[in-house]
C-alpha positions as CSV (number, residue, x, y, z in Angstrom):
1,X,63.1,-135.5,13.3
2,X,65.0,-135.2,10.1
3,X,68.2,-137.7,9.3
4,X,71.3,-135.9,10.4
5,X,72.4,-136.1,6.4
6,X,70.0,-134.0,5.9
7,X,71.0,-131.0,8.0
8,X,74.8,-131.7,6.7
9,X,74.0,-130.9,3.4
10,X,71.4,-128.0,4.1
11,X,73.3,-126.1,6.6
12,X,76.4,-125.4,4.2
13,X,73.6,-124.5,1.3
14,X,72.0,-122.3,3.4
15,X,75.3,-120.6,4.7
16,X,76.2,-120.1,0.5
17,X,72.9,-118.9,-0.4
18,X,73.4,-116.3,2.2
19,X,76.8,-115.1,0.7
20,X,76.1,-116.0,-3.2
21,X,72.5,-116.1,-3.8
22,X,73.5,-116.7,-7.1
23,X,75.3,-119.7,-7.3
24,X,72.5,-121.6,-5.1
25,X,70.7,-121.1,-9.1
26,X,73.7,-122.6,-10.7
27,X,73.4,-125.4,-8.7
28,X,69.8,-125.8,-9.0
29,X,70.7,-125.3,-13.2
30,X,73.4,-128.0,-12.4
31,X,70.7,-130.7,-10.9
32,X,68.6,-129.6,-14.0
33,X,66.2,-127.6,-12.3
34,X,65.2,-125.0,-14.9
35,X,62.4,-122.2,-13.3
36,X,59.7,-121.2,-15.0
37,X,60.4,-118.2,-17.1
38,X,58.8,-115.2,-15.3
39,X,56.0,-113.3,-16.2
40,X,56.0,-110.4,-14.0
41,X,57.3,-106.8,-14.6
42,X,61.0,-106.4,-13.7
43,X,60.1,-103.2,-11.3
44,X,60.7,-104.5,-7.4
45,X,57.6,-104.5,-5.7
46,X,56.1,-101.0,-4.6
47,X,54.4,-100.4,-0.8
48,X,51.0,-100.5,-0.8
49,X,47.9,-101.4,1.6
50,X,48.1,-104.6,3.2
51,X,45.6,-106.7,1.9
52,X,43.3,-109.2,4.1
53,X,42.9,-113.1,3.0
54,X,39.8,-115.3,2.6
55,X,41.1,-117.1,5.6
56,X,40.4,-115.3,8.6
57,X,41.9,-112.0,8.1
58,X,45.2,-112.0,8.4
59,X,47.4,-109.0,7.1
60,X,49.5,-110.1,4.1
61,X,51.4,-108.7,1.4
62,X,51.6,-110.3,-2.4
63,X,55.1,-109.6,-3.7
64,X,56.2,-110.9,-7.6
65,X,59.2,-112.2,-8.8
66,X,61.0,-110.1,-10.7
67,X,62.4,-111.0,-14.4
68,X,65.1,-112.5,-12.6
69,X,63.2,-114.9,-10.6
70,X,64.1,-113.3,-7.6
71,X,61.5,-111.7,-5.5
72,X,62.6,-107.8,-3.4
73,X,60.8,-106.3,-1.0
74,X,61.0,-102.8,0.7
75,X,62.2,-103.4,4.4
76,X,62.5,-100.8,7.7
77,X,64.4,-100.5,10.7
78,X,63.4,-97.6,13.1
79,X,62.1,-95.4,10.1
80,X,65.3,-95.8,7.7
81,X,64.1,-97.5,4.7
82,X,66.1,-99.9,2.1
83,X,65.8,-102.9,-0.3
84,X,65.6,-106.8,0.4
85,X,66.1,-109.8,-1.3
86,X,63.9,-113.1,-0.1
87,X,66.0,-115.5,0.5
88,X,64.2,-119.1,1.7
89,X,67.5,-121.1,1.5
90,X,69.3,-118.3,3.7
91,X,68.7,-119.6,7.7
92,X,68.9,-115.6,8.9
93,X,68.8,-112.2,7.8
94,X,72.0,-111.1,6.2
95,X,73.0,-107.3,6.2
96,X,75.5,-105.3,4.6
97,X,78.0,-103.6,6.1
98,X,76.4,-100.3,4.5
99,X,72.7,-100.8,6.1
100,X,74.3,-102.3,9.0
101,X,76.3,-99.2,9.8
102,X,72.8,-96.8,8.5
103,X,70.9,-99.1,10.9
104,X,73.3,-98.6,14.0
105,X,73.7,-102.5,14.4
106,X,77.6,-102.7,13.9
107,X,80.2,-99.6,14.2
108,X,83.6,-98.8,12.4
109,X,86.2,-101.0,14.7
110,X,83.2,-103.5,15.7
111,X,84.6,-107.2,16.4
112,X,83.5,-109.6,14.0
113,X,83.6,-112.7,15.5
114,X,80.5,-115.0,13.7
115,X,82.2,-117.7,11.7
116,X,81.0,-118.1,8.1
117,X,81.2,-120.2,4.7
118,X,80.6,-118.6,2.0
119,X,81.1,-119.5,-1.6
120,X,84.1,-116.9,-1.5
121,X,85.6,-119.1,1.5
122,X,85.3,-117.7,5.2
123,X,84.5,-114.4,6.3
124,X,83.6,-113.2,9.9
125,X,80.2,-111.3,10.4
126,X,78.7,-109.8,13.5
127,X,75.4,-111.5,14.9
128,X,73.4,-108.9,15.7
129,X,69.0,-108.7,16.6
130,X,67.1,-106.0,14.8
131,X,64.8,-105.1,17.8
132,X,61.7,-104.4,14.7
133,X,62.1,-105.1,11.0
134,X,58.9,-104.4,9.1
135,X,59.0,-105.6,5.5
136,X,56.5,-104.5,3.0
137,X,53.8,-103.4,6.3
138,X,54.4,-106.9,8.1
139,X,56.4,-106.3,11.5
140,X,58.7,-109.1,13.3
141,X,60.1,-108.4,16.5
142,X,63.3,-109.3,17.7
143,X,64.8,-110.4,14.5
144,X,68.1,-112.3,14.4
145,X,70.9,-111.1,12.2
146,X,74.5,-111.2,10.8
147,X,76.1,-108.1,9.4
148,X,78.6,-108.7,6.9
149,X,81.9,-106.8,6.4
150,X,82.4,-104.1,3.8
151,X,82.4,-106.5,0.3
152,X,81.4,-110.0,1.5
153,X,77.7,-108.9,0.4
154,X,75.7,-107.4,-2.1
155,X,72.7,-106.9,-1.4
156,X,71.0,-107.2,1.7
157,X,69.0,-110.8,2.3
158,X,66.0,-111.9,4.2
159,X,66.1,-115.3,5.9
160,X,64.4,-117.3,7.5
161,X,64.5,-115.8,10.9
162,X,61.9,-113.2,9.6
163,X,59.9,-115.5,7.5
164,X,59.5,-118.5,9.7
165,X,58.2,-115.9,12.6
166,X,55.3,-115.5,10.0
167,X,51.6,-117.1,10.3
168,X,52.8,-118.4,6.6
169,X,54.9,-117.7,3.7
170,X,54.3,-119.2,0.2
171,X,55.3,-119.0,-3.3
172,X,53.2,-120.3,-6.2
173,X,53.0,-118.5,-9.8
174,X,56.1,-116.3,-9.6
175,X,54.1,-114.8,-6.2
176,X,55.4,-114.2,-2.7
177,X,53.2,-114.5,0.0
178,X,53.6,-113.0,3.2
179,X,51.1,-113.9,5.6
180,X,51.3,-112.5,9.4
């Protein structure tokens, strides 16, 4: 079991990273952490066949970094289609209030009554479960969520409620892997 310290300081990181995946880099610049310049192509990563590993045979899906560092992935919710952002350091899936209201999760009028910190201060969300989210051919049921209201996000975040119902997830060489 990890010290109690420990959760302290993640938990409000995680909550940030969620809102301002951003500033978790000026942090990280802060602590002097400097990432290793990318080499990849700036394009986000396209769809294409899942690919087995060495290791058994599990579906997986090799995603690069972009020239930012960050890695994006193509997600989908009952056939609508739109663009993620893998976040490790967020604890769940965030949505904007535009894919929420394109996915049917949260309504005009909706009750936002999920507390959270973000680096812009406090903002109410609405917890929500995404029955299926696939991501780049890799499907999760049952997938917990907060959608955001209109201008408390940018871009649309995956957590760790998707990754950590993966066989694995790990990123070495500016790669993501996705491993179900």
């Amino acid at each position: 079991m990890l010290p109690k310290a420990f959760y302290l300081l993640m938990l409000p990181l995680g909550v940030v990273a969620v809102a301002q995946p951003d500033s978790v880099s000026t942090v990280m610049a802060m602590l002097g952490y400097q990432p290793a310049a990318a080499t990849a192509p700036a394009t986000p990563a396209t769809p294409s066949a899942l690919t087995a590993t060495p290791n058994g045979g599990y579906p997986s899906r090799r995603l690069a970094a972009g020239r930012d560092g960050h890695v994006r992935a193509r997600a989908q919710v009952g056939g609508r289609s739109f663009e993620m952002l893998v976040d490790t350091g967020a604890t769940i899936v965030a949505l904007t209030w535009t894919t929420g209201l394109d996915l049917g999760l949260v309504r005009p009028g909706m009750t936002m009554d999920t507390p959270m910190q973000t680096a812009n201060g406090r903002v109410l969300g609405k917890r929500v479960t995404i029955p299926r989210l696939e991501v780049e051919g890799l499907s999760v049921a049952a997938v917990e969520a907060v959608v955001l209201p209109q201008g408390a996000l940018s871009v649309n975040l995956l957590g760790m409620s998707f990754l950590s119902k993966l066989r694995r997830f790990e990123f070495a060489q500016n790669t993501l892997l996705l491993e179900q």
